[in-house]
C-alpha positions in Angstrom: 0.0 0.0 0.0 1.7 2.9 -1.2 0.5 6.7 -1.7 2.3 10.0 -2.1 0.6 13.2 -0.1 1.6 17.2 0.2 3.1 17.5 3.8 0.8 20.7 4.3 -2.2 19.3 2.9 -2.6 16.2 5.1 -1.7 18.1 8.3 -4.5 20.2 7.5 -7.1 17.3 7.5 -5.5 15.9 10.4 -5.2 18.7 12.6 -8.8 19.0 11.9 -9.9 15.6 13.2 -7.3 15.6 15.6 -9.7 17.6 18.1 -12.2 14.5 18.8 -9.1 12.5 20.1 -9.1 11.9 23.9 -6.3 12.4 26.3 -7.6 9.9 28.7 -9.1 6.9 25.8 -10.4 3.8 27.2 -8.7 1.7 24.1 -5.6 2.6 23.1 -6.1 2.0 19.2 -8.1 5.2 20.0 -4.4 6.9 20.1 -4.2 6.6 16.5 -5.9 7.8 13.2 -7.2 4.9 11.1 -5.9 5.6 7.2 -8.4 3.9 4.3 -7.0 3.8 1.3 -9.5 2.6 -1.5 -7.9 3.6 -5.1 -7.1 7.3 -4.9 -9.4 8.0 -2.5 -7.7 8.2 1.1 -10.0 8.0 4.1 -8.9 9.2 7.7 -11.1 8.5 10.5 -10.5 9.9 14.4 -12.6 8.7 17.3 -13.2 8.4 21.2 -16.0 6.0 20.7 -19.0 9.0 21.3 -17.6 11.0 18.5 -16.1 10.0 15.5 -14.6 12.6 12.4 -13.5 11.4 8.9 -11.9 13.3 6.6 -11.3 12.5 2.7 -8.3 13.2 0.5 -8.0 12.9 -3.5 -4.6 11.4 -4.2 -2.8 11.7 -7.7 -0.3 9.1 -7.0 -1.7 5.8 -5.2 -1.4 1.8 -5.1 -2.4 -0.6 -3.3 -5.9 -0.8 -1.0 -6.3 -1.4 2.7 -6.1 0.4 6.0 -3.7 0.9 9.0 -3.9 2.6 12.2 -0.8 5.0 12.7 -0.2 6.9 16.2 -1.7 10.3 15.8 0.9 11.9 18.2 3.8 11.3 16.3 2.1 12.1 12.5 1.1 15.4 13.7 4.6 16.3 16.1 6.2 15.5 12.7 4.2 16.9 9.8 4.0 19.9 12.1 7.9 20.8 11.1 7.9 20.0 7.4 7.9 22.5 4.6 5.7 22.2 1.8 6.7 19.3 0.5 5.4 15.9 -0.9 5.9 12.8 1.3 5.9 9.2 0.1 4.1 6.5 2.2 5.0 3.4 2.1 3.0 0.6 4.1 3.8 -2.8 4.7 0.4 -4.5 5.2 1.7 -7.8 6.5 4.2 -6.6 9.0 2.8 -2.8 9.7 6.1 -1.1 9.0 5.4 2.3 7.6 8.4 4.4 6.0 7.6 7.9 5.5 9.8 9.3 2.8 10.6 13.3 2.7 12.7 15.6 -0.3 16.2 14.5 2.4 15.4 12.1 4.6 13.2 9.0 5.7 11.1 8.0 8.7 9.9 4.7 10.1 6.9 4.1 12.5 5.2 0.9 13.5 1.0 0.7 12.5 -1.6 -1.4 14.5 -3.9 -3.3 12.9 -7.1 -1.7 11.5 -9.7 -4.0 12.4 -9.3 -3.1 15.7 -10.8 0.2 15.3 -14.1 0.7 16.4 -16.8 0.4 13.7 -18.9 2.9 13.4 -22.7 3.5 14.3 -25.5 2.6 11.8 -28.8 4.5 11.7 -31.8 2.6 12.3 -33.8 2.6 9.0 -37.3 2.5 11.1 -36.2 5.5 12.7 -33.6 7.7 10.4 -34.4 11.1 9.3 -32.5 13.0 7.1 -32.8 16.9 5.9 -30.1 19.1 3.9 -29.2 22.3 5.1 -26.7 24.9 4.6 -23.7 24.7 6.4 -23.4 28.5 6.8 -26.7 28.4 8.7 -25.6 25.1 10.9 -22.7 27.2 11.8 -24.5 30.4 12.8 -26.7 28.0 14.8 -23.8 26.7 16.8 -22.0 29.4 17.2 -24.9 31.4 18.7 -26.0 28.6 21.0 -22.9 27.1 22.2 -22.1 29.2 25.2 -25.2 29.0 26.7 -25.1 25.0 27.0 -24.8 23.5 31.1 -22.2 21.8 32.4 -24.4 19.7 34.7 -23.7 16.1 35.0 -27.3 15.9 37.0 -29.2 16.9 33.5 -27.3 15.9 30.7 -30.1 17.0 28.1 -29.3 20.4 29.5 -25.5 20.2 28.3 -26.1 19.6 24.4 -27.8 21.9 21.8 -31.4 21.3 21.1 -31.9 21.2 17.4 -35.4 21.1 16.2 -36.2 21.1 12.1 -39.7 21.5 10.5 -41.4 21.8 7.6 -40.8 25.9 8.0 -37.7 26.6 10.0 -34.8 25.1 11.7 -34.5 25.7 15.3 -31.5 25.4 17.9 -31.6 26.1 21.5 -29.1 26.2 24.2 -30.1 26.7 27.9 -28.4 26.6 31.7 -31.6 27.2 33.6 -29.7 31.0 33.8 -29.9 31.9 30.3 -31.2 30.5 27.6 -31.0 31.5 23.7 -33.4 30.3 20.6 -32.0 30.7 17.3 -34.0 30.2 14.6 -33.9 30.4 10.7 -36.7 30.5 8.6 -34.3 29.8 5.1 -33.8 26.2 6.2 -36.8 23.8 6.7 -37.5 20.1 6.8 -39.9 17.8 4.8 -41.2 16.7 8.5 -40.5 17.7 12.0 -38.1 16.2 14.1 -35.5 17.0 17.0 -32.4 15.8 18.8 -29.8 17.0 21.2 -26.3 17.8 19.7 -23.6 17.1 22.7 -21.3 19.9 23.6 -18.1 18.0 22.1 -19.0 17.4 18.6 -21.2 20.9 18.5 -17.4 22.0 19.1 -15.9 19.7 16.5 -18.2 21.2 13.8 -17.8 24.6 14.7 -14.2 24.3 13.7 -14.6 22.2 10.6 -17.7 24.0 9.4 -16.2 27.4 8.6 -13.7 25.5 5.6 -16.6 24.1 4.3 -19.3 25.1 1.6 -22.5 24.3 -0.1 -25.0 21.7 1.8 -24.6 19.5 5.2 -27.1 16.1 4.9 -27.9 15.6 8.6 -29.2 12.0 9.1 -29.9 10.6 12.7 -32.2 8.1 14.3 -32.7 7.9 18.3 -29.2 7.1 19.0 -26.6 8.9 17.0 -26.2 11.6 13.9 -24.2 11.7 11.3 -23.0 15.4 9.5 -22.4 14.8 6.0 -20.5 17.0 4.5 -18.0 18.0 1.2 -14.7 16.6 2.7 -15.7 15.3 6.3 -18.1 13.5 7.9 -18.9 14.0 12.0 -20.7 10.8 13.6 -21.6 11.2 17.1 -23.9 10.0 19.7 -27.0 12.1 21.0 -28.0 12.9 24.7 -30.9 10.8 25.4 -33.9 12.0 27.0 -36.2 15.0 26.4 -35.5 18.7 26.0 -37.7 21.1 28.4 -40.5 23.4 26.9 -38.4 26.2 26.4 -41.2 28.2 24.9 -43.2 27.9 28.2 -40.2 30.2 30.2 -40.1 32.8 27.5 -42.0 36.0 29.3 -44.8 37.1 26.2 -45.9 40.5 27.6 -42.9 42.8 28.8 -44.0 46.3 28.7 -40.8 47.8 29.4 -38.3 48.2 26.7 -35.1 49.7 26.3 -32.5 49.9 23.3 -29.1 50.6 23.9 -25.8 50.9 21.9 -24.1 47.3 22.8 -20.8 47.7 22.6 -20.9 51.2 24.9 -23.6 48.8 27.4 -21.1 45.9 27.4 -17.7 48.4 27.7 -19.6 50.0 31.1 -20.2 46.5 32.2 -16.7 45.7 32.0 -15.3 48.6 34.1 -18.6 48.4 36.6 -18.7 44.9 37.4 -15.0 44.7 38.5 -16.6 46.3 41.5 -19.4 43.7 42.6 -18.7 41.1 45.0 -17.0 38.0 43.7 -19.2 35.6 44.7 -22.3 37.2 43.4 -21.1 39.3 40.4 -24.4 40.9 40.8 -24.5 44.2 38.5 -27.8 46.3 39.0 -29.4 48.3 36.5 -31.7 51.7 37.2 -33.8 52.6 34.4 -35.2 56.0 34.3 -35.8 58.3 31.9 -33.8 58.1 28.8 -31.0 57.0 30.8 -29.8 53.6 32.6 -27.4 53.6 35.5 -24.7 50.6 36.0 -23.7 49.8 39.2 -22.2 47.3 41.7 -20.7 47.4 44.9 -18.8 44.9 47.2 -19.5 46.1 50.6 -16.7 43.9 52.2 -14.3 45.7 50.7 -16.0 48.9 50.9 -15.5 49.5 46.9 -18.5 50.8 44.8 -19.2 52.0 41.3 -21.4 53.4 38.6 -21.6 55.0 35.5 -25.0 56.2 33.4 -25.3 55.9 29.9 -28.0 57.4 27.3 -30.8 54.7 25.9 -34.0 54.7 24.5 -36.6 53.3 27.6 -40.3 52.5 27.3 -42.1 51.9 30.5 -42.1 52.9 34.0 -39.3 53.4 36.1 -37.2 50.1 37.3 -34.2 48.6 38.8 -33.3 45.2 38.1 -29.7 43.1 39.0 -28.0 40.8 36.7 -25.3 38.3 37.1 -22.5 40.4 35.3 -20.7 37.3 33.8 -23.8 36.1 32.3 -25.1 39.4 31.1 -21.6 40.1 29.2 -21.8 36.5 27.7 -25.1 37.5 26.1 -24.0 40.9 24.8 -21.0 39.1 23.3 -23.1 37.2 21.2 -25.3 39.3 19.8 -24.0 41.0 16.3 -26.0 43.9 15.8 -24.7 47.6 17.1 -27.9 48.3 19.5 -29.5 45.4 21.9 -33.0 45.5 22.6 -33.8 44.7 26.5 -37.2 43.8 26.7 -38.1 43.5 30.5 -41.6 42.8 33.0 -40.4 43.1 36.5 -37.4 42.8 38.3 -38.5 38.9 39.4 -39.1 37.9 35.5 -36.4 37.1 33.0 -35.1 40.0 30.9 -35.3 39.2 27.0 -31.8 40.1 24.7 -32.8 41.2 21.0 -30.5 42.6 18.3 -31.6 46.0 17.3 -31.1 45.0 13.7 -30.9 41.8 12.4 -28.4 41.0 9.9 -30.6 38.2 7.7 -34.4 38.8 7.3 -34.9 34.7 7.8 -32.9 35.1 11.4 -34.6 35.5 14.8 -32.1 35.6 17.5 -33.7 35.7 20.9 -31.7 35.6 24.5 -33.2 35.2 28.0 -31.4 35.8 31.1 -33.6 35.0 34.4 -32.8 38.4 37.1 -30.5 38.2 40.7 -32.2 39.1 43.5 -31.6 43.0 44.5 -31.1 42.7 48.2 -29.9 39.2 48.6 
């Protein structure tokens, strides 16, 4: 089994897949990346048994079909300090001697056998559904969800990204029981509607592969697992189990008060302010009068205090409502748009996060953040 690869080129694809691999893996052929080489097509494949990335390379110059597991640690430490340069693989099937051949020199490493990599997953046919959508818009999704996910052991349903397709938008939808965000797209649809929960680690995985690919992702998944088909890689993984809450049921409908404010001068105050609230709290409070909201915090253990008072547009009587700081910079991170919308109902109900402007006609961005008791 022989092939001939650009140096660059396959540490690209590997560094890419590289991410699933485990530091702590329960087999150790799990160390390695499994290399399928079927005509000129090579096929690399990374796992730790939940989530599983392949990658696919064109070859020019190949011979010779089989596969081999070769120990990712070394492959990547090595292609790491080549130059551009074609390398020369040569594999010895029976005895799974690999020499690596560069422009000046040669390398040997020592395979394992490629039957002892863990198959992967099949999709029940009773159960599979499938829909195409773009991966621009699986990315946006992602990226706009991902922060909010929990990191509770207790409810893992909680730590995964709810995505929810029907026949006239694609929904995802993160939550912590703190905040929550719904992300929703009304350019992508479904021929049926259907839902699962995307684990944190391969949500992850395909927020770094997604952004070097184009065109269409086919999403196929059953009860058990999901598979991400796209261009040049493929991302299997296994879903949380269980059912997601009804996250419409905590979104408050009738919040008379609103107030829009220019984010990145809201999120800048918040910076300097909240460097003054006690650190076990972080609680930030906000007075809204007027035209005007004031920012302020105060630790009285140490006797520090501070706030500053910034110009906004405010419907609605007057109010004051505390935030957790870290939380409420999180969400104003995330939102794009140059104003946020803060639509509120008391200082016991959750504040809503809107972007003034939205950057795609077919995108509703909606973020929750439930309020910190005032005087606790």
């Amino acid at each position: 089994m022989k092939f001939v690869v650009s140096s660059t080129e396959l540490l690209g694809h590997l560094q890419a897949i590289s991410r699933v691999i485990s530091s702590k893996n329960t087999l150790p052929i799990l160390d390695n990346f499994l290399f399928n080489l079927s005509g000129n097509d090579l096929e690399i494949t990374a796992s730790d048994l939940e989530s599983t990335l392949i990658t696919r390379m064109k070859l020019e110059n190949a011979s010779g079909d089989g596969n081999i597991a070769l120990p990712a640690r070394i492959l990547l430490d090595t292609l790491k300090e080549f130059p551009v340069q074609p390398l020369a693989f040569d594999i010895n099937t029976d005895t799974l001697a690999v020499a690596i051949s560069s422009e000046n020199g040669k390398f040997n490493i020592m395979g394992q056998n490629g039957v002892d990599f863990p198959a992967l997953p099949s999709i029940k046919k009773d159960k599979k559904f499938s829909f195409n959508i773009d991966a621009g818009v699986v990315l946006a999704g992602i990226n706009k969800t991902l922060f909010a996910t929990a990191d509770d052991e207790l409810r893992p349903v909680m730590g995964g990204i709810f995505i929810e397709a029907s026949v006239d938008k694609i929904t995802f939808v993160a939550s912590d029981a703190h905040k929550l965000v719904r992300y929703q797209r009304t350019d992508a649809h479904a021929d049926d509607q259907a839902s699962f929960i995307l684990p944190k680690k391969p949500a992850s995985l395909l927020k770094n592969i997604l952004p070097r690919e184009e065109g269409s992702v086919t999403i196929e998944f059953d009860d058990k697992n999901a598979f991400f088909n796209l261009n040049s890689y493929k991302v299997v993984c296994r879903l949380v189990e269980g059912n997601y809450p009804n996250y419409n049921s905590v979104i408050p409908k009738n919040n008379p008060r609103k107030m829009t404010v220019d984010r990145v001068e809201f999120y800048n105050t918040l910076k300097r302010v909240s460097v003054f609230s006690n650190q076990a709290s972080n609680l930030v409070k906000l007075q809204l009068k007027g035209n005007q909201v004031t920012v302020s915090a105060q630790d009285i253990d140490f006797s520090i205090s501070a706030y500053e008072k910034i110009k906004c547009q405010y419907e609605g009587d007057d109010m004051e409502i505390g935030f957790k700081s870290v939380f409420l910079l999180e969400i104003l991170a995330n939102i794009a748009s140059q104003d946020v919308m803060i639509e509120l109902a008391d200082p016991t109900r959750a504040g809503l996060f809107l972007p003034g402007e939205a950057d795609n006609e077919s995108e509703d961005l909606l973020m929750l953040l439930m309020p910190m008791m005032i005087n606790a």
